[in-house]
C-alpha positions as CSV (number, residue, x, y, z in Angstrom):
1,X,-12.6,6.1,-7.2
2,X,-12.7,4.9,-3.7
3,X,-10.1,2.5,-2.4
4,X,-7.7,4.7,-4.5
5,X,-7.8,8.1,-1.8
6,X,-4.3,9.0,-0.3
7,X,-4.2,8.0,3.5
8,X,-3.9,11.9,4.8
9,X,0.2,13.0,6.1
10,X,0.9,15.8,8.6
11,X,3.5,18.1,7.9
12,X,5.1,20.6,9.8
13,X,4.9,23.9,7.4
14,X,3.4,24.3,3.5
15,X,7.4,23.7,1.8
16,X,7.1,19.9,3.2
17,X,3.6,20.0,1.1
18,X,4.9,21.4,-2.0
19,X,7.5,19.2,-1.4
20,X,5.6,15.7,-1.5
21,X,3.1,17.1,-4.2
22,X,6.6,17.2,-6.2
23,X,8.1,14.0,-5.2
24,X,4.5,12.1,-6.0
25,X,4.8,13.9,-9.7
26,X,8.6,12.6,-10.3
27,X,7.3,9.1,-9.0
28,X,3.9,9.1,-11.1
29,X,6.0,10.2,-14.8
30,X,8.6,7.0,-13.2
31,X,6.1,4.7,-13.6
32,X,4.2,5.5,-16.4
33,X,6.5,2.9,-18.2
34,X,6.0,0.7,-16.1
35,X,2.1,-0.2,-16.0
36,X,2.2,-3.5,-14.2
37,X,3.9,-1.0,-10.6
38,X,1.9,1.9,-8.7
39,X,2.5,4.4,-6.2
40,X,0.9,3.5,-2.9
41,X,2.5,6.1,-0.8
42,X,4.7,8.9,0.4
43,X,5.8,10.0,3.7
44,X,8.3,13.0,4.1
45,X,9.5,13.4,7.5
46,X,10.3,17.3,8.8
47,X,13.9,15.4,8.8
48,X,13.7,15.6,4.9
49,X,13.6,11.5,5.1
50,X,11.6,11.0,2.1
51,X,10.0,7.2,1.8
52,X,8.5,5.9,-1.5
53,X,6.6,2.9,-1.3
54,X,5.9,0.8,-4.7
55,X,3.6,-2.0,-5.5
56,X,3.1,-4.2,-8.5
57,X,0.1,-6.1,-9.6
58,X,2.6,-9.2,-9.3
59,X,4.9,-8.0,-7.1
60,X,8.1,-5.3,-7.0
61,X,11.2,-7.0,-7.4
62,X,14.7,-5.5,-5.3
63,X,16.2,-4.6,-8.9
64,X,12.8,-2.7,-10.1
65,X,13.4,-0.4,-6.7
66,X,16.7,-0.1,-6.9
67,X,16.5,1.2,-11.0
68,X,13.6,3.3,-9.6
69,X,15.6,4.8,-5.9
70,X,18.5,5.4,-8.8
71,X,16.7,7.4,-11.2
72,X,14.4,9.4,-8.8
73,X,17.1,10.5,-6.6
74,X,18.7,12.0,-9.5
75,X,15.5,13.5,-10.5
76,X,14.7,15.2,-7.2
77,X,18.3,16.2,-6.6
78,X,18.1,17.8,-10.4
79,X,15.2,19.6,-9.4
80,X,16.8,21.4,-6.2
81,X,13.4,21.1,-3.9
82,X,15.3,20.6,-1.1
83,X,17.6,23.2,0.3
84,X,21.2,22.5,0.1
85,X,20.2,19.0,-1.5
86,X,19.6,17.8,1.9
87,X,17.5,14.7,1.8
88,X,17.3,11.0,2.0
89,X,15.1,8.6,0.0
90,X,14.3,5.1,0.8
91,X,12.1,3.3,-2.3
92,X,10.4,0.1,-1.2
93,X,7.5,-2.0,-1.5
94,X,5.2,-1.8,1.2
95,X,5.7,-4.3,4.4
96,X,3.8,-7.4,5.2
97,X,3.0,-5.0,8.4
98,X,1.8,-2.3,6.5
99,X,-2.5,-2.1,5.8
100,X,-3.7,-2.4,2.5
101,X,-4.6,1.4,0.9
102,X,-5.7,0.9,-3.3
103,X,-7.9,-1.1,-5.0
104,X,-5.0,-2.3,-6.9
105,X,-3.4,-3.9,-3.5
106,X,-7.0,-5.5,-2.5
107,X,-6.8,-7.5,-6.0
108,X,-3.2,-8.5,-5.7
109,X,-4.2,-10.3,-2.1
110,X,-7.7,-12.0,-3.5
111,X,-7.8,-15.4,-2.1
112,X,-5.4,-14.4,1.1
113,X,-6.7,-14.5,4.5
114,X,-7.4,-10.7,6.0
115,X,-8.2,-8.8,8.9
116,X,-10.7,-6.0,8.6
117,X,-10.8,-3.5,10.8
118,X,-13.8,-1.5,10.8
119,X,-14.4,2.6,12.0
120,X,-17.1,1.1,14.6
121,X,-13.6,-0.6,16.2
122,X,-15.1,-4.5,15.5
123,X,-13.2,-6.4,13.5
124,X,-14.2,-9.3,10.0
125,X,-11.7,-12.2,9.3
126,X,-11.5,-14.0,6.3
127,X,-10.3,-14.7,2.6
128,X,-11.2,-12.0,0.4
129,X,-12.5,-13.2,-2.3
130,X,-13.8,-10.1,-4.1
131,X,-13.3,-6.4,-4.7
132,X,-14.7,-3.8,-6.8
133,X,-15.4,0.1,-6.5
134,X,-18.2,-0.2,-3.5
135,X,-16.0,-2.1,-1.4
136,X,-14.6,-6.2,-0.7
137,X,-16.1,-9.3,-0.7
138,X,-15.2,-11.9,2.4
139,X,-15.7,-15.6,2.9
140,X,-15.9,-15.7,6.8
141,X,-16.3,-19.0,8.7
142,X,-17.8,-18.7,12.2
143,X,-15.4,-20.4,15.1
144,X,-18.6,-22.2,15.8
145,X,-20.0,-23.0,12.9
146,X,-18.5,-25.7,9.9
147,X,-20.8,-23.0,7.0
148,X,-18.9,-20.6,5.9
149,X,-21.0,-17.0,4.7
150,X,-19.7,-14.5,2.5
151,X,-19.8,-10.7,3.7
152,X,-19.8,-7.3,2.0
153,X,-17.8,-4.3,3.1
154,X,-18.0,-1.1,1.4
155,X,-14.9,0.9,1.5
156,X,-16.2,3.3,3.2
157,X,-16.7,1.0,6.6
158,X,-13.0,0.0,6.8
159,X,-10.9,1.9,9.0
160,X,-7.6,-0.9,7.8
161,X,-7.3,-4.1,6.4
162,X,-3.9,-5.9,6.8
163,X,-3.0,-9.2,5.1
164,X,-2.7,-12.0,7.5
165,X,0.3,-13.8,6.6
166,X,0.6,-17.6,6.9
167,X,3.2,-19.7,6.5
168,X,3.0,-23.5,5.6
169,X,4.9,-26.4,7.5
170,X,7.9,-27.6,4.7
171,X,7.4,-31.7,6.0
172,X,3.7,-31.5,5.4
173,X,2.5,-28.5,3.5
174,X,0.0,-27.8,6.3
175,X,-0.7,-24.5,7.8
């Protein structure tokens, strides 16, 4: 399904591969009761720094990540994959900072403002106001231009889209 393809990791030797495969399993059989949160991503440093980032189709909340930091620690330390139980794990949701990578994440921001970054290094703005398996749907207004257009990228264009965050002024509720 594209939109759903793991972003690719470097590793430093074929343990810190078997290693990941492992931790994504643990993570996967986690959430399974849990159908509303998915597994965006996992990064294992040579350090054995092991980061778990989590997503919800409404959000993650502190005490969902804390239950599931708790309960896959035990799980991987259980499991002996790292030598001498020498590890760190961090479990949080993915930053405001950090691009969007599933098709779950691109429905979860529909009607937010993004930025689209493209392979051919140009760039799209706008709200997105549609996604399916080809790609995203943008309403894009041109800086000259009061008519807004709506344009199609397929997934396979987009080198990164990030969510562009906004916040409102509290006195008048304006941007």
């Amino acid at each position: 399904m594209k939109g759903t393809e793991y972003v690719p990791f470097f590793f430093q030797g074929m343990e810190n591969g078997e290693q990941l495969s492992q931790v994504r399993q643990f993570t996967e059989q986690l959430l399974e009761g849990s159908p509303e949160l998915f597994l965006v991503e996992i990064r294992i440093r040579p350090t054995a720094n092991i980061k778990v980032f989590i997503d919800g189709d409404r959000g993650v909340t502190i005490d969902q990540l804390a239950g599931i930091n708790r309960s896959l620690y035990r799980i991987i330390l259980a499991s002996g994959i790292f030598p001498g139980d020498d590890f760190s794990l961090e479990v949080s949701s993915p930053g405001l900072d950090e691009p969007l990578k599933l098709i779950r994440q691109y429905r979860r921001n529909l009607g937010r403002r993004i930025e689209v970054m493209l392979r051919d290094g140009s760039r799209k703005e706008g709200t997105l106001v549609g996604v399916d398996e080809p790609g995203i749907l943008i309403e894009t207004k041109e800086t000259k231009s009061p008519v807004a257009g709506k344009t199609e990228i397929p997934f396979d264009l987009i080198g990164q889209t990030k969510v562009i965050v906004e916040f409102k002024n509290q006195t008048n509720g304006k941007h």
